[in-house]
C-alpha positions as CSV (number, residue, x, y, z in Angstrom):
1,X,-117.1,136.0,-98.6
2,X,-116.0,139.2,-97.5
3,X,-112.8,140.7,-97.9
4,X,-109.9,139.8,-96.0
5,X,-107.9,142.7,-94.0
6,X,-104.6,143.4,-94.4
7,X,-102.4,141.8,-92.0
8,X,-98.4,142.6,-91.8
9,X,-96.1,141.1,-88.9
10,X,-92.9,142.7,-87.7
11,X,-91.0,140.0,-85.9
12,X,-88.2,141.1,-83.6
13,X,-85.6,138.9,-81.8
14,X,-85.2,139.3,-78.0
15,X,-81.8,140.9,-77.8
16,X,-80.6,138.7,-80.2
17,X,-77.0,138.2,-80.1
18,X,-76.9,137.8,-76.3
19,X,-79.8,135.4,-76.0
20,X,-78.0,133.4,-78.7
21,X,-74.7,133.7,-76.4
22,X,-76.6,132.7,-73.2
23,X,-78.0,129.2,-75.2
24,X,-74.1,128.5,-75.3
25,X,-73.5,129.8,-71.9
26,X,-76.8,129.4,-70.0
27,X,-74.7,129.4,-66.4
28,X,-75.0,133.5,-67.4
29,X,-79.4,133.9,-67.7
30,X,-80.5,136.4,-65.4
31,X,-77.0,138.6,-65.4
32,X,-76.3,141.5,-66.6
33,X,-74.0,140.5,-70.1
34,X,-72.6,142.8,-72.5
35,X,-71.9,142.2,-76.0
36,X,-69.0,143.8,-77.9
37,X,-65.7,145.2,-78.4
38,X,-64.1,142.7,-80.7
39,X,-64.6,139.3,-82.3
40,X,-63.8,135.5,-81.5
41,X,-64.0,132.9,-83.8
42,X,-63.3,129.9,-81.1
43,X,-64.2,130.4,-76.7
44,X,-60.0,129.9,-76.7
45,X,-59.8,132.9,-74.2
46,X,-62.4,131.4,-71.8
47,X,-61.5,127.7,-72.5
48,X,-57.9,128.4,-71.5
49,X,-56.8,126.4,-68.5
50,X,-60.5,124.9,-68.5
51,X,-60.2,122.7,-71.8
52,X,-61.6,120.0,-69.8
53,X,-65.0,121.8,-68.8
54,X,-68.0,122.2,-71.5
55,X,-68.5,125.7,-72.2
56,X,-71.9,125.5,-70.0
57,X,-69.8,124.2,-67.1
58,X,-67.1,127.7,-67.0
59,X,-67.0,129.2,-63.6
60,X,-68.6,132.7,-63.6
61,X,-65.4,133.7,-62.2
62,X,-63.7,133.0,-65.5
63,X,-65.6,135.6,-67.5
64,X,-64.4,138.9,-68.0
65,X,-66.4,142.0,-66.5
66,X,-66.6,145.0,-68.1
67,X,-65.1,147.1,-65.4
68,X,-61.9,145.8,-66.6
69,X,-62.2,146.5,-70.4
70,X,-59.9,149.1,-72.1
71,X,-60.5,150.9,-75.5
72,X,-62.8,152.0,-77.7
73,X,-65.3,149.8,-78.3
74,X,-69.3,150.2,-78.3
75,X,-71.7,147.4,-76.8
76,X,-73.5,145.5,-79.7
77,X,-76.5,144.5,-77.6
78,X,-76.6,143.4,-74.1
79,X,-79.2,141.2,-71.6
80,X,-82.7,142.7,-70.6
81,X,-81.1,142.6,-66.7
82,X,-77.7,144.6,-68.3
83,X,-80.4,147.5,-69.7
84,X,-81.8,148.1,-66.5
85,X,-78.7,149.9,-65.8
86,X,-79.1,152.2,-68.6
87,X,-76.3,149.6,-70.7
88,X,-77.4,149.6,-74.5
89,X,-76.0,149.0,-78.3
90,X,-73.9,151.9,-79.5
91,X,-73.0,153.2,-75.9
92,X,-69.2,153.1,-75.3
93,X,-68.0,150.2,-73.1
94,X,-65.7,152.2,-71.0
95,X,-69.2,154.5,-70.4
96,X,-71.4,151.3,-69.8
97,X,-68.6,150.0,-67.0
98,X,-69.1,152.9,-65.2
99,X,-72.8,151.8,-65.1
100,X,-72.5,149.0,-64.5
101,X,-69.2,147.5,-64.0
102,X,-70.2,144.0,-62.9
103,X,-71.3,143.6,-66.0
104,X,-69.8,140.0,-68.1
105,X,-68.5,141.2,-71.2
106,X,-68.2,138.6,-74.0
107,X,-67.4,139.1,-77.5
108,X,-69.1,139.1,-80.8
109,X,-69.6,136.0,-82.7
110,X,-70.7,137.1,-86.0
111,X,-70.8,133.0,-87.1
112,X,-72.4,132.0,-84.5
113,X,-75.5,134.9,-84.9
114,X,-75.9,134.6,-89.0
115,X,-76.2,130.7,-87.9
116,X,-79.1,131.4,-85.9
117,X,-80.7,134.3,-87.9
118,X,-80.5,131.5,-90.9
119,X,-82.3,129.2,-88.6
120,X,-85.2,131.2,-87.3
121,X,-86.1,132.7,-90.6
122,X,-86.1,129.4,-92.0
123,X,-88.9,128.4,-89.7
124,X,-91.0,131.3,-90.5
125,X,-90.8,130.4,-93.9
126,X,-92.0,127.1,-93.5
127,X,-95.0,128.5,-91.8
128,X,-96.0,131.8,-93.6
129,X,-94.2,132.0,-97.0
130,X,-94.4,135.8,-97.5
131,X,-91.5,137.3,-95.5
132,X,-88.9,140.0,-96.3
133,X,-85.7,139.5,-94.8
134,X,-84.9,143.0,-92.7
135,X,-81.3,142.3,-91.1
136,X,-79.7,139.5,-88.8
137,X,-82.9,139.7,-85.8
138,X,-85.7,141.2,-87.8
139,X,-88.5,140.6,-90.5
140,X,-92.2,141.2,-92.2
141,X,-94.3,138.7,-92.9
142,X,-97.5,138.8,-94.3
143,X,-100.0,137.2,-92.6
144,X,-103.1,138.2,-94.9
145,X,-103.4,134.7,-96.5
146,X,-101.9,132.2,-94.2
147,X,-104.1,130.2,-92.0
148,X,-104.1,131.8,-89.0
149,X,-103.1,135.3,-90.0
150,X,-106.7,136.6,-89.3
151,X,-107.5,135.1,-85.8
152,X,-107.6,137.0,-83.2
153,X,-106.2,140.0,-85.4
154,X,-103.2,137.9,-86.2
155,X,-102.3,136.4,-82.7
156,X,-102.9,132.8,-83.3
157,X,-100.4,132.7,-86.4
158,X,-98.3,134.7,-84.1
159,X,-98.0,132.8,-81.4
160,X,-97.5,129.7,-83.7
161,X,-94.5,130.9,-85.3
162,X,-93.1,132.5,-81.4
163,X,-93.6,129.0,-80.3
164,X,-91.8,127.0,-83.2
165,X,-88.8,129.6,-83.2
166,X,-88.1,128.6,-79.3
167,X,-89.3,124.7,-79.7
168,X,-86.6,124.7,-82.5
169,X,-83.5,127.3,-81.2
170,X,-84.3,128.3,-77.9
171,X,-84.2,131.6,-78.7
172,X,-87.6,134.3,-78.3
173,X,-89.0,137.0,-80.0
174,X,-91.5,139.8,-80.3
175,X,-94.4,140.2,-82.6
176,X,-96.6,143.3,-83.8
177,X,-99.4,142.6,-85.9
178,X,-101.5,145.7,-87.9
179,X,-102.4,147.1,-91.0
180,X,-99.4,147.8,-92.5
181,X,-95.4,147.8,-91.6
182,X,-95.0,151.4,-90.1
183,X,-97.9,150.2,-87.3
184,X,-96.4,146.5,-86.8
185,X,-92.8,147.8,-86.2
186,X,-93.9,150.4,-83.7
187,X,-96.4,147.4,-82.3
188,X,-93.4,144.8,-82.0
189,X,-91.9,147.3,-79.2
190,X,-95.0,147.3,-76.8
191,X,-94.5,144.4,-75.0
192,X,-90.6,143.4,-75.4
193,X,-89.6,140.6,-74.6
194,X,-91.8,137.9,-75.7
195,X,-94.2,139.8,-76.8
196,X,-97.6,139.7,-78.7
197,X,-99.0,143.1,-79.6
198,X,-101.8,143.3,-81.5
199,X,-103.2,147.0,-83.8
200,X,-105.8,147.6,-85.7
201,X,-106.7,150.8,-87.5
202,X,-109.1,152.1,-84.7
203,X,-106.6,152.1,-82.0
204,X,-104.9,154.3,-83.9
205,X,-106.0,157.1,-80.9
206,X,-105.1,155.0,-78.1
207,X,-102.2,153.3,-78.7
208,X,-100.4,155.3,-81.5
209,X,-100.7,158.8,-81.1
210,X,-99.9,158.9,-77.5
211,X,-96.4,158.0,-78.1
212,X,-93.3,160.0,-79.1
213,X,-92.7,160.9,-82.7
214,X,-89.5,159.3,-82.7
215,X,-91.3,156.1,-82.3
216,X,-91.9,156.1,-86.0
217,X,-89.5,154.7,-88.3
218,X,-87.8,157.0,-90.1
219,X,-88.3,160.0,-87.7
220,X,-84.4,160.8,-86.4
221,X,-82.7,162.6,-84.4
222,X,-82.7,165.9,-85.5
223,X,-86.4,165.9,-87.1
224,X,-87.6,165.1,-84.0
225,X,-85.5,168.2,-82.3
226,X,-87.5,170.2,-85.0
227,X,-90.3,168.7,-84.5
228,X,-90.0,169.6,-80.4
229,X,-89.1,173.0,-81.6
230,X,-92.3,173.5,-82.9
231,X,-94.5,172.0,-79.9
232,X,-94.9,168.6,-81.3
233,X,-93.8,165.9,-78.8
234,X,-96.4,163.1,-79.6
235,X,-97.2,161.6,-82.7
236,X,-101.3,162.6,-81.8
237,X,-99.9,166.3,-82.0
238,X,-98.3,165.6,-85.3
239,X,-101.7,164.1,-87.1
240,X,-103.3,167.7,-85.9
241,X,-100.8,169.4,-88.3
242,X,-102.0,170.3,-91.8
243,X,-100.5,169.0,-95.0
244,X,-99.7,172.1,-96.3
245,X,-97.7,173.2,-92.4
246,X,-96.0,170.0,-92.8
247,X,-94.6,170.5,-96.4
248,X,-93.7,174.2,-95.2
249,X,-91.5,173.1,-92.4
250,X,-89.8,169.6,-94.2
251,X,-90.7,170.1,-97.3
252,X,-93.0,168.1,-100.2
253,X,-91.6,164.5,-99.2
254,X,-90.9,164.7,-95.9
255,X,-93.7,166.6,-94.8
256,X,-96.0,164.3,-97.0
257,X,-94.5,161.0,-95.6
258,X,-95.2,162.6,-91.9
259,X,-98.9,163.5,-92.5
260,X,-99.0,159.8,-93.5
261,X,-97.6,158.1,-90.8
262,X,-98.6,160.2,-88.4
263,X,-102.2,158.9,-89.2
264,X,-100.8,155.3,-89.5
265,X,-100.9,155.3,-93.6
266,X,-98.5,153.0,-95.2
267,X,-98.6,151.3,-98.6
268,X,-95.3,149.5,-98.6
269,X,-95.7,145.5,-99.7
270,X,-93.6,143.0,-97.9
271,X,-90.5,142.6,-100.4
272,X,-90.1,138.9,-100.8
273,X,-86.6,139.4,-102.6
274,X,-83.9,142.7,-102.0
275,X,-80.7,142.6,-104.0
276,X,-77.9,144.2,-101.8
277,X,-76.7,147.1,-103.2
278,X,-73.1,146.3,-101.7
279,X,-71.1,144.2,-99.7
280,X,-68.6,146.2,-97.4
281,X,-66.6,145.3,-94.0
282,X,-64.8,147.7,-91.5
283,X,-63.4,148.1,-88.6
284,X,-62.5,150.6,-85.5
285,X,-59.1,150.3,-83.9
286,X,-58.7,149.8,-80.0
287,X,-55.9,153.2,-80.7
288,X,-55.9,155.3,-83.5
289,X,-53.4,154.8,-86.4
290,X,-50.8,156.4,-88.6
291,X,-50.1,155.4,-91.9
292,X,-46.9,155.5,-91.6
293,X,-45.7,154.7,-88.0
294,X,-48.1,151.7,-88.4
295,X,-47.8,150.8,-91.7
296,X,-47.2,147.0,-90.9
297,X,-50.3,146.8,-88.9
298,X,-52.7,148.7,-90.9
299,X,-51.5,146.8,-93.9
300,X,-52.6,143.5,-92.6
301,X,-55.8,144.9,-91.2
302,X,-56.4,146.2,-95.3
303,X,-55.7,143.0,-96.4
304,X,-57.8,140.9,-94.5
305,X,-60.7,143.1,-94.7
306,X,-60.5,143.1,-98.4
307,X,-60.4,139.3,-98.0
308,X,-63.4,139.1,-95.8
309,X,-64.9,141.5,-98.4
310,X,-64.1,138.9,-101.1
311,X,-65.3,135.9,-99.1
312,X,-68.7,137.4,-98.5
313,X,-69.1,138.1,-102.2
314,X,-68.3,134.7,-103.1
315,X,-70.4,132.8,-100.3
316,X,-73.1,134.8,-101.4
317,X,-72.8,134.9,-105.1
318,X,-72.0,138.5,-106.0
319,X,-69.7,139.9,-108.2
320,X,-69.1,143.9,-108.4
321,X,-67.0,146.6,-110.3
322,X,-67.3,149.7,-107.9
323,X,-64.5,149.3,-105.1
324,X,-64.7,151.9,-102.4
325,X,-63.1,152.8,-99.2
326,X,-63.9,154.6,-96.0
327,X,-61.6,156.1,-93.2
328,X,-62.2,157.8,-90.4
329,X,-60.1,159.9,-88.7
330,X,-58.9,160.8,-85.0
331,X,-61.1,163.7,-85.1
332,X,-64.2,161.7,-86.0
333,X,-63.9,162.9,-89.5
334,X,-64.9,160.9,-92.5
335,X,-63.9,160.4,-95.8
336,X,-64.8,157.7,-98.9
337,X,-63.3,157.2,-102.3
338,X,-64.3,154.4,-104.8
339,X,-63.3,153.1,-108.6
340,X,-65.1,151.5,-111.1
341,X,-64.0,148.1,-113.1
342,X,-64.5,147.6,-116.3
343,X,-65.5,144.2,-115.4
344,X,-67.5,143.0,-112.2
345,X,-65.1,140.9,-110.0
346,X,-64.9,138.7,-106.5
347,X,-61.3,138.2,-106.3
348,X,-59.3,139.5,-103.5
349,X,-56.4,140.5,-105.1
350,X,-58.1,143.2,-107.2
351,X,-60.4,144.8,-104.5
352,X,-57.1,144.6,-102.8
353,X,-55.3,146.6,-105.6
354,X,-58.3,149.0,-106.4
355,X,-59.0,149.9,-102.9
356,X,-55.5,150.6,-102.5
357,X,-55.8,153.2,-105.6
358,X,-58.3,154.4,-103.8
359,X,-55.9,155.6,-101.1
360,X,-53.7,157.1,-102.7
361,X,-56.6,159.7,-103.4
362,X,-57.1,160.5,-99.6
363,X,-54.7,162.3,-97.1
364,X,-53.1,160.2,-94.7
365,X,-51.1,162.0,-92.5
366,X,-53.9,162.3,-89.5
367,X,-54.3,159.2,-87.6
368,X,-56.9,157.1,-88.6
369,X,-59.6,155.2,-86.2
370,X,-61.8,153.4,-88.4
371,X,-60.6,151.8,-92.0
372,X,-63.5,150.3,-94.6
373,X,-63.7,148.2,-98.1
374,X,-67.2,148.5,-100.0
375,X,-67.7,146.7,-103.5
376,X,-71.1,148.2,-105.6
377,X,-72.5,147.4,-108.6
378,X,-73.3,143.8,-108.0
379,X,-74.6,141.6,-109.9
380,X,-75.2,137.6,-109.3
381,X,-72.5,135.5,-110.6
382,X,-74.8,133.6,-112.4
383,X,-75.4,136.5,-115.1
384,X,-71.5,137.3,-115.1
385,X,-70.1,133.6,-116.0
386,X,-68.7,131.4,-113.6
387,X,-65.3,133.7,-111.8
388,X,-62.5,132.5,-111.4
389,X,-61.0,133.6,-107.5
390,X,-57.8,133.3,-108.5
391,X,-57.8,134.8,-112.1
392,X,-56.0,137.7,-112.7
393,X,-56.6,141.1,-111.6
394,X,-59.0,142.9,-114.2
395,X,-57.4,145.3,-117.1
396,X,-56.4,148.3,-115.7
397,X,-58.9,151.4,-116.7
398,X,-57.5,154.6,-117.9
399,X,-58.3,155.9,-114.6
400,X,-55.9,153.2,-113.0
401,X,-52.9,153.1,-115.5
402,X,-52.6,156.8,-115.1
403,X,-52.6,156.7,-110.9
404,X,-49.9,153.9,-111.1
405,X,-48.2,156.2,-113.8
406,X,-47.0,158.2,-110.7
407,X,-44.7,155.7,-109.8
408,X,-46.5,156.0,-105.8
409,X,-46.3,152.6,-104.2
410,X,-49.6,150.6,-105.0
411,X,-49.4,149.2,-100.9
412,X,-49.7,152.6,-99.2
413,X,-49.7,150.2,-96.2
């Protein structure tokens, strides 16, 4: 029997978080919806006045429009119809209203989407074992050695798991199938949404290398400006480069790891298992902040990120020791600062009073705009001893006693 080819899948949700909004709202398919700019835990806003009406039942005329948004938020993701305005994640909503201000504008439901996400990857699982877990709407799996995998270059396994992901949620999703993850990524893309894209290692000329380099993973921004700089636009103009050329202009990695992708090489497995390296929530204000003159506010926003930071941990059974912090500051400015424990902990209260040593290490008389708690070093509880979440704060480090030595308030705000 002759050896079977490698086969790896990258699976892609549909513009996740707004098809999983328009399965609660289906009155909204085929509209242009945009979502972002805060979070709601209940549908209180659009059920006011209407508590009589399922949520399927809401008058369009009762959802918000994104011409009439103020602040600073950035769209999450929006509907396939939205983008055809030139509406995307990470473009400002005020910007996006003037693109398309009849836009519906709906909320994040971060709940809601990790529900889903759980859901969808639990029905891969059940029909190819082998999958790595790549964010809330994405993932590998290897299809090598799953009935199927090798039919039709993959299709037939992949239109089996397309088809029990929207028997089961409703929800759709795009699948590349190739060699290796750096092709299936770039192949998921071909034929969004609801699509089936199939590579093999000889159409590696017509399908990969007349595309733009910043279609491969890992090739940013500003690599790709130096890469233009240099008369390289396609990724077929980037496999004509020598190694050596390569390593000259981006140096030994870098300009190794291009020559490689540009000719579609990647050895990366499909990881089964990935630890987090940290657990961390933030937050941009609708208005910038001062430390002072909004004490009260900020003080409650600290808190109940630390809290959310603690819940996570304990939901998913992490403990840590390094607490950290990151602001951001009217002038786009960043800054972090973080402690290490002597002991790994989950408890609020001490990433509460860590993170708040941490601030007292940062200036805080510029406004702020965006405020963030990160715990490191985790382990699972299970190799730490069962925590308590209400045990006392850990001892004090040297580090520690000496700040609150100072005799500075430990609640900046």
């Amino acid at each position: 029997m002759s050896e079977k080819i490698r086969r790896i899948a990258h699976l892609d949700m549909d513009a996740f978080y707004a098809s999983v909004e328009l399965l609660r709202y289906p009155q909204l398919k085929g509209l242009p919806v945009v979502i972002g700019g805060g979070r709601r835990p209940v549908d209180a806003a659009l059920t006011d006045g209407q508590s009589e009406l399922p949520l399927h039942r809401i008058a369009l005329d009762a959802f918000p429009r994104l011409k009439d948004y103020t602040g600073r938020g950035v769209i999450t993701t929006a509907t396939y119809a939205a983008r055809q305005f030139g509406v995307g994640s990470a473009l400002g909503l005020m910007k996006a209203a003037k693109l398309c201000p009849q836009a519906i504008l709906l909320p994040v439901d971060f709940a809601e989407y990790r529900k889903y996400s759980r859901a969808f990857k639990a029905i891969i699982l059940e029909i190819a074992p082998l999958m790595e877990d790549r964010g809330v709407d994405e993932v590998y799996i290897d299809f090598t050695d799953v009935p199927g995998g090798q039919r039709e270059g993959g299709r037939v396994l992949a239109r089996l798991i397309q088809k029990a992901i929207f028997d089961q949620t409703g929800l759709t999703c795009s699948v590349g199938v190739a060699p290796n993850k750096l092709l299936a990524k770039m192949a998921s893309e071909f034929n969004k949404p609801k699509g089936i894209s199939i590579v093999h290692e000889e159409d590696l000329a017509d399908k990969i290398w007349p595309l733009a380099c910043r279609k491969i993973n890992g090739i940013g921004p500003k690599a790709d400006e130096k890469l233009q700089g240099l008369g390289i636009q396609t990724i077929g103009q980037l496999a004509q480069q020598e190694l050596g050329w390569l390593i000259d202009h981006f140096g030994q990695k870098t300009g190794a790891w291009m020559f490689d992708a540009a000719h579609g090489r990647d050895t990366r497995p499909v990881v089964l298992e990935s630890e987090p390296v940290s657990i961390s929530r933030e937050t941009t204000f609708d208005r910038d902040l001062h430390a002072v003159r909004d004490k009260a506010e900020l003080g409650a926003i600290f808190t109940r990120l630390c809290q959310q930071v603690a819940d996570d941990l304990q939901r998913k059974g992490y403990a840590g020791k390094t607490i950290g912090i990151k602001l951001r500051y009217s002038d786009f400015k960043g800054v972090t600062r973080d402690q290490t424990l002597e002991r790994h902990i989950a408890d609020a209260k001490t990433i509460r009073h860590t993170a708040g040593l941490c601030l007292k290490r940062v200036p805080l008389t510029q406004r702020l705009r965006l405020l963030g708690v990160r715990v490191g070093s985790l382990v699972k509880t299970d190799t730490t001893g069962a925590l308590d979440p209400n045990a006392a704060a850990t001892p004090l480090s040297s580090a520690q006693r000496a700040a609150d030595a100072t005799g500075i308030p430990d609640q900046l705000f």
